[in-house]
ZAMARGU-4260 file (C-alpha; in steps of 0.2 Angstrom, whole numbers, plus 5000, padded with zeros to 4 digits):
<rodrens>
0) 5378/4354/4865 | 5364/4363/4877 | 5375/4378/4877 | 5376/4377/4858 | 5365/4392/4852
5) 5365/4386/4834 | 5356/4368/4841 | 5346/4381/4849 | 5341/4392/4835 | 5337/4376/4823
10) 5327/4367/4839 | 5318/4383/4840 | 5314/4388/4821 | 5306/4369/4822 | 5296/4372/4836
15) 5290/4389/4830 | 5285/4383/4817 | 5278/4369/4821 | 5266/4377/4836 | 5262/4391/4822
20) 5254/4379/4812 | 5246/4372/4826 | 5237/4387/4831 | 5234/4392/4814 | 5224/4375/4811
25) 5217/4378/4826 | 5210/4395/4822 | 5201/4387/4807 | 5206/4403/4797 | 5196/4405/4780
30) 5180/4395/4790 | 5161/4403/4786 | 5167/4414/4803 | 5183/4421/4799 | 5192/4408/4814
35) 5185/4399/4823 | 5177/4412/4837 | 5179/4395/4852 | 5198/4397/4849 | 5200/4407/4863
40) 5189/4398/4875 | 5200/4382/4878 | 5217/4382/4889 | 5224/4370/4875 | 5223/4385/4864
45) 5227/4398/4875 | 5241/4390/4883 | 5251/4386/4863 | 5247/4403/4859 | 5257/4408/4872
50) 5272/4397/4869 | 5272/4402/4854 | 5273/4420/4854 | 5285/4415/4869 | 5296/4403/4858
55) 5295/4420/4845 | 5304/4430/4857 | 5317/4416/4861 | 5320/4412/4842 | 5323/4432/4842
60) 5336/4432/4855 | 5344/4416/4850 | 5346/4423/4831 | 5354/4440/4841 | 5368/4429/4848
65) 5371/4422/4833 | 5372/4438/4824 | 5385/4446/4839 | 5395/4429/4836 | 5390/4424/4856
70) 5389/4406/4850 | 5388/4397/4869 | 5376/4398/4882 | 5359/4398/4887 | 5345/4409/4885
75) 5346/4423/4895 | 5326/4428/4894 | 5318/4427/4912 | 5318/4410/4916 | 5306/4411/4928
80) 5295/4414/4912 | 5300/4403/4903 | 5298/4391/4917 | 5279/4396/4920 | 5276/4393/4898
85) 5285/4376/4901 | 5273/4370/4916 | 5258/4378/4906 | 5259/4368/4893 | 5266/4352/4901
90) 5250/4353/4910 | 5239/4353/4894 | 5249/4338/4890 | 5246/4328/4903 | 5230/4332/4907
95) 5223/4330/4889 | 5230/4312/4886 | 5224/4307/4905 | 5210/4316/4906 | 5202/4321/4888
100) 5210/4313/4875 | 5212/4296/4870 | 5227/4288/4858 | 5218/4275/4855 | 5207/4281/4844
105) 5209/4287/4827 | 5202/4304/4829 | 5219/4308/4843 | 5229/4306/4827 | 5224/4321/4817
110) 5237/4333/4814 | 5231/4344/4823 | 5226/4336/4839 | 5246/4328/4838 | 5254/4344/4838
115) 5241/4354/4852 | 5240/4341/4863 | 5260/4332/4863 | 5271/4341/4851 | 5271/4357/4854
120) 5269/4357/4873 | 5284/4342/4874 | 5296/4353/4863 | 5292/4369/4875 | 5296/4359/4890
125) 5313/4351/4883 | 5317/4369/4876 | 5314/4374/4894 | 5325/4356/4901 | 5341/4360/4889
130) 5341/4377/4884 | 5335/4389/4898 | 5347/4395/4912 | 5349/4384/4927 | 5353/4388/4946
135) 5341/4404/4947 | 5325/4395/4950 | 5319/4394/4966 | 5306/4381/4975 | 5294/4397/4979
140) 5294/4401/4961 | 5281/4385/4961 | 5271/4398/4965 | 5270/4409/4948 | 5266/4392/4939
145) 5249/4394/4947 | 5247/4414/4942 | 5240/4408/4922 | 5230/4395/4926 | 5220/4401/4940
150) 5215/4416/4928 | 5207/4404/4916 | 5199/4395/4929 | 5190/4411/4933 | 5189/4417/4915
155) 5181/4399/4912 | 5167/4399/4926 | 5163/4416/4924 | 5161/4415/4904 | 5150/4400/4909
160) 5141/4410/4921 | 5136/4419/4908 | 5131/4409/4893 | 5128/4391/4902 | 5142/4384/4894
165) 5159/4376/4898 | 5177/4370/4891 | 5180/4357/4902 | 5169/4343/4912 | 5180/4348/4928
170) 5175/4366/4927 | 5156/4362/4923 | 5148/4371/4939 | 5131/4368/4930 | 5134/4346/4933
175) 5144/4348/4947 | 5141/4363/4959 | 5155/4375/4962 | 5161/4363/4976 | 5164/4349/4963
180) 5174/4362/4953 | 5183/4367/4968 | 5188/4352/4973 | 5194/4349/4955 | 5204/4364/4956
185) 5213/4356/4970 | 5217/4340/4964 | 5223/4349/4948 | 5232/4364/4959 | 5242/4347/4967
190) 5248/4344/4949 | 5254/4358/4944 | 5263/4359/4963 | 5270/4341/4957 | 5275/4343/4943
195) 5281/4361/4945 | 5291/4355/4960 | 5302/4342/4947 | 5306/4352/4935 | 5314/4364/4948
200) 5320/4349/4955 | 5329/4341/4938 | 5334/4363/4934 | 5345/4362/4952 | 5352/4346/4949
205) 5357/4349/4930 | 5366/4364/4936 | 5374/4355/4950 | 5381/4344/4936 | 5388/4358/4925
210) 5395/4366/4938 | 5406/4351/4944 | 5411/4347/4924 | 5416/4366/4922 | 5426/4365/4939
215) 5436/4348/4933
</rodrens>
């Protein structure tokens, strides 16, 4: 079924679409400023807009195999991309429901909180789990998950640098110093190095798996 690339082009239209109207609420468009101008000052934002222009471009090549009649196998866009999108937005979801977010409160619930902060980043990381190639990733390759989030850490501090403000409590150098920040950076960097290590991990062993069914 993984291999399957019409369970991949209706899995993908979903989450297309689904992240699309995501951001698209998100951007408040039609509000008294056009959109809403702190769109792109939160990683949540940033990091679905992303995936979804990145889930675009996979929707595009999974709808070019169909068309060539290449109904089996897995996406051949760099998975070392799709990789880095997958950690990105599996990092917005865990750290918003630990860290910001609350689902116990009815204010979690609204439609557009659900599908910024758990369904759109879950569907990228399964899309990432089932339909992405497997036995090219490399533990090193830990490294590139770091590359997008170190840039907004320093688009963040240095924004708030400027106009006093910032996204998060854990880059808030006003409260906490820049050593505070820093050491947040770390504990967050460990997380990203975690959970960056299992999916590698769970990629190996999956195509361990398929290559001892494909040799039976």
């Amino acid at each position: 079924m993984m291999e399957n690339r019409k369970y991949q082009l209706y899995f993908r239209i979903t989450y297309v679409s689904v992240a699309l109207f995501g951001v698209i609420l998100a951007l408040e468009i039609g509000s008294s400023t056009i959109f809403n101008q702190s769109f792109f000052v939160y990683y949540t934002n940033l990091s679905n807009l992303i995936g979804l222009v990145f889930g675009g471009f996979l929707l595009y090549e999974t709808i070019g195999f169909i068309n060539r009649k290449e109904l089996k196998g897995y996406s051949s866009i760099n998975p070392r991309w799709h990789f880095m999108i997958a950690i990105l937005l599996l990092v917005t979801l865990i750290i918003y429901n630990t860290l910001l977010g609350n689902m116990f409160s009815k204010d979690y619930w609204q439609v557009r909180n659900v599908i910024m902060h758990l369904v759109a980043p879950s569907m990228m990381v399964i899309d990432f789990m089932l339909f992405s190639d497997k036995g090219i990733l490399k533990f090193k390759d830990i490294l590139y998950s770091l590359i997008m989030p170190y840039i907004y850490v320093g688009y963040a501090l240095l924004r708030g640098l400027v106009v006093g403000e910032y996204p998060y409590f854990f880059l808030n150098a006003t409260e906490l110093g820049y050593l505070g920040v820093a050491r947040w950076v770390i504990i967050l960097t460990l997380l990203f190095v975690l959970l960056s290590f299992i999916v590698i991990g769970l990629n190996k062993i999956q195509y361990k798996m398929n290559k001892k069914y494909s040799n039976n």
